[in-house]
N, C-alpha and C positions, 0 to 999 in steps of 0.2 A: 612184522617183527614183534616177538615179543618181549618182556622186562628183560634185561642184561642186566648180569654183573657190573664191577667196575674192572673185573683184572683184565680184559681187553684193551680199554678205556685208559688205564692208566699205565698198562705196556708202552702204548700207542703216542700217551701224552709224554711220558718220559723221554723218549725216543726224540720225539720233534722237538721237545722244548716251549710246550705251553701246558696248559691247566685245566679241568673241567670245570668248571664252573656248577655247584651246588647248591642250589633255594630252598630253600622253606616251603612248605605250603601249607596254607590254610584252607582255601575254599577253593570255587571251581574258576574263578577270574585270575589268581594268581597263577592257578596250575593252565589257564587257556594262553594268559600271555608269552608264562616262562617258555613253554611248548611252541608257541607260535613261532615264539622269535630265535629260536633254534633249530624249527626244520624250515624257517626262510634261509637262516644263513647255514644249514646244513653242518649244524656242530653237535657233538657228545654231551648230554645234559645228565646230571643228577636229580632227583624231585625227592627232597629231603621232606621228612615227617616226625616233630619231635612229640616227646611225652605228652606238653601242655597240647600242641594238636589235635595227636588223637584223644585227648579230653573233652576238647572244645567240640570236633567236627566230626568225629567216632570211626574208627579203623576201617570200617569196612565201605563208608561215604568217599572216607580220603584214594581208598585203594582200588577203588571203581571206578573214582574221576582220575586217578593217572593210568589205569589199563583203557578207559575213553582216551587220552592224548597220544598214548601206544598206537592206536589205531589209528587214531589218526593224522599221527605223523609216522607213517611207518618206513619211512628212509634216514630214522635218526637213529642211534641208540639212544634207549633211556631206561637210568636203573633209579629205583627206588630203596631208599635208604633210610634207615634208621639215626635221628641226631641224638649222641647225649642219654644211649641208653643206659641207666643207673641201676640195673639189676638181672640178674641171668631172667629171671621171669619175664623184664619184661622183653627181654632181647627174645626169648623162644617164642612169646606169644606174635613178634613181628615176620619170625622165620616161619612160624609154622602158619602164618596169614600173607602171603605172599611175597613179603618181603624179599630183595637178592642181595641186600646188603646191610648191615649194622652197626653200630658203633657202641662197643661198651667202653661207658668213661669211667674206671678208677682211679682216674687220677689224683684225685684227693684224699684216697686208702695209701698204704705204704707200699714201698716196692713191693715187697712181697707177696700183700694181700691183694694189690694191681694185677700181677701176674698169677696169680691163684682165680681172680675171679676172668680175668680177661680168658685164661686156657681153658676155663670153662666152659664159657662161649665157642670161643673158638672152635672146641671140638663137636657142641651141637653143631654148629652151623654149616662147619665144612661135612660132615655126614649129612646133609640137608643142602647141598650145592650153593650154602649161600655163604658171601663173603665178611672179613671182620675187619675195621678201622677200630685202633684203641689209641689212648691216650699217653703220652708221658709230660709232665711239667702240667701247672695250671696258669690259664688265664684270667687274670682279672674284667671285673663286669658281668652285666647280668643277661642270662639267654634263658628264656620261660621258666623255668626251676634252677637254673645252674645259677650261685652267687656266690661270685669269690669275691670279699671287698678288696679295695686297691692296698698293697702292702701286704698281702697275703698270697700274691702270685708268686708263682718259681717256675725261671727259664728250663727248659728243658737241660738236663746234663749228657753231653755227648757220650761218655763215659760207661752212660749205663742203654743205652739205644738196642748195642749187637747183644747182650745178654737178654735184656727183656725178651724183643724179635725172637730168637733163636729160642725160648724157654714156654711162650706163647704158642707161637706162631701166627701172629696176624699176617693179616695182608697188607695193609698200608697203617702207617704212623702219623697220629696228629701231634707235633711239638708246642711248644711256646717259646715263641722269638721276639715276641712283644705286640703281639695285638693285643686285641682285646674286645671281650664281646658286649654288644647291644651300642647305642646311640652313642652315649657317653661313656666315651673310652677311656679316657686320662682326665687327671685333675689340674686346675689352673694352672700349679706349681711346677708341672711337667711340659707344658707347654712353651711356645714363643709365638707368641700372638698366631692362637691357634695351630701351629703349626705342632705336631707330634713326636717324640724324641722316634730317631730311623731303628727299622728292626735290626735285630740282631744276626747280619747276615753270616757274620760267623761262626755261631751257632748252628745254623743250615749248615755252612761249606763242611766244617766237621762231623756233624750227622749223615753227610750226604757221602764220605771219605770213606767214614765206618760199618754205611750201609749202600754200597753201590748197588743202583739199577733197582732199590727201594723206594717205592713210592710215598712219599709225607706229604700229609695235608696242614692248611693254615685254616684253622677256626677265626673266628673273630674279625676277618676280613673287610667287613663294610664300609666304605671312605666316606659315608655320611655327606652328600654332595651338597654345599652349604646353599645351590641354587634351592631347597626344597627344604633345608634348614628355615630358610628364608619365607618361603610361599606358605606354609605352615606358620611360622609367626603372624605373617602378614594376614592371615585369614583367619584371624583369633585364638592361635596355640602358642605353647609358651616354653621354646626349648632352645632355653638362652646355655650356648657354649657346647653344644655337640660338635662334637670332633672325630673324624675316623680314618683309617686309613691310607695316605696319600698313593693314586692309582701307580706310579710310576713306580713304587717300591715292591708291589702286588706282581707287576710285569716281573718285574727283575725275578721274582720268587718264582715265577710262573719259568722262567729260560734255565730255573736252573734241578732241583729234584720235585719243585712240590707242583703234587699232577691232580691236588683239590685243592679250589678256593670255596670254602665257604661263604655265600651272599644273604644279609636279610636284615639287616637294618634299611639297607637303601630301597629295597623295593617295598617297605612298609612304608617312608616317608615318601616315597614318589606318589603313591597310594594315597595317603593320610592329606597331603599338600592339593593334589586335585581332586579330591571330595571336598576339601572344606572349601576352594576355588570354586568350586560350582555351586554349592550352596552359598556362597555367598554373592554371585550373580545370579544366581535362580533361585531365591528362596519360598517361590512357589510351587515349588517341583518336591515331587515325594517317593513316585515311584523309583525303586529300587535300579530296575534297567538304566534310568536317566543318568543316574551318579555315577554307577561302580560299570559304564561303558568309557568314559574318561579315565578312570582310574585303572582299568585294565588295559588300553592301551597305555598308558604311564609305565606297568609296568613293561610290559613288553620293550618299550622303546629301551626303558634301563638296561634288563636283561641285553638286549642287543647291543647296547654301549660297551657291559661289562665282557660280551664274548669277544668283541673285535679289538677295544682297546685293551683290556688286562687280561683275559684267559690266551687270547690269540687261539680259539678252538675252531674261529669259523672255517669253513672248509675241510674239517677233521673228521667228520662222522665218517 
């Protein structure tokens, strides 16, 4: 099989009533675990790649180690996608390097110039068979270049959903319901002993009303699993009051239109928690294999939590 779209994928997830589940990737352990643990349990995976990424790992490394996981899971679908891309440039350079899917965010431009820069995209990429997720509303929080600070986010407006869609034409819609991207999602004041104020589900049900059989995605997704909050403090790191998404409310989104969860907070800490766990029972160990073999089954295992308990994808491919 090779790269997919998502408009199969999220036909499919709509339909049933769960979510594909979305990762980040950075190197070739994240991209082996996410891959693994989706053609065991036989679910539809996304293998996201953002801006700061291809900076770090270079387009054409990143794009080789997921057409490797292509092959070698060739009973799943898996599309590769674009996070967060901030400019027609770079969205073409992704379409015309293999890319089957993108994301231009103007969400932080005005309507107008949102849908100006968004139809722009749009119209490369569908002449190019490849697909467009945009943005309406922002999320607070930080995701490798995107920084909205807290107090500067805006829920999505239902109101303007079927105009945008219709004036575009994307494919699927990312909202703001109240996540929130990176570790630290909310600030103390919004909390109750840790606990996170509940998303905005009715913001969903009315976008969902306005746009039936439209697929919307949730950015900013990661519940920050406080077991690995934990194993990271405990092993010399210091990340007092991370807080993120409670898994149950993820489900509930997932049953109802949104057919992408975005994931990557948690598979960096699951990540971050057993490397500094093995260096600190092995601190004579150096080769690389030694560490980031724990660490990649870390993720994997995540991955596999997040398909069975909150995408509900497994058995979907």
């Amino acid at each position: 099989m090779s790269l997919v779209t998502t408009t199969e994928m999220f036909k499919k997830a709509y339909d049933g009533g769960y979510a594909v589940g979305a990762f980040n990737v950075n190197n070739m352990e994240i991209v082996q675990g996410i891959t693994e643990a989706a053609g065991e349990l036989n679910s539809p995976v996304i293998l996201q790649v953002s801006k700061g990424a291809r900076a770090y790992a270079n387009h054409t490394y990143l794009v080789k180690l997921v057409e490797a996981a292509v092959e070698e899971n060739p009973q799943i679908p898996i599309a590769l996608h674009l996070d967060h891309g901030d400019t027609f440039e770079l969205c073409k350079s992704c379409i015309d390097g293999g890319f089957t899917s993108v994301m231009i965010d103007a969400s932080s431009k005005s309507f107008e110039e949102n849908i100006e820069l968004t139809k722009q995209v749009v119209e490369y990429a569908h002449a190019n068979g490849v697909v467009v997720e945009a943005e309406l509303g922002t999320l607070a929080g930080i995701e490798d270049e995107v920084v909205v600070e807290a107090g500067h986010e805006a829920y999505t407006r239902p109101e303007e959903v079927e105009e945008f869609v219709d004036r575009t034409g994307c494919d699927s819609l990312a909202i703001a319901i109240g996540t929130s991207h990176g570790a630290y999602k909310f600030t103390a004041a919004q909390c109750t002993i840790l606990v996170p104020p509940p998303l905005r589900f009715d913001v969903l049900e009315e976008v969902t009303k306005r746009l039936p059989g439209f697929p919307i995605v949730l950015h900013g997704s990661s519940s920050v699993p406080q077991e690995f909050v934990k194993m990271v403090n405990q092993y010399g790191g210091n990340m007092p009051d991370a807080v993120g998404i409670p898994e149950e409310q993820l489900r509930q989104a997932a049953k109802l239109a949104v057919c992408k969860i975005n994931i990557d907070s948690d598979i960096r800490l699951a990540m971050t928690g057993n490397i500094r766990k093995y260096f600190a029972e092995h601190p004579d160990h150096f080769d690389p294999r030694q560490y980031l073999k724990p660490a990649r089954q870390a993720v994997k295992d995540m991955v596999a939590h997040k398909i069975v308990n909150v995408l509900g994808s497994d058995g979907k491919a």
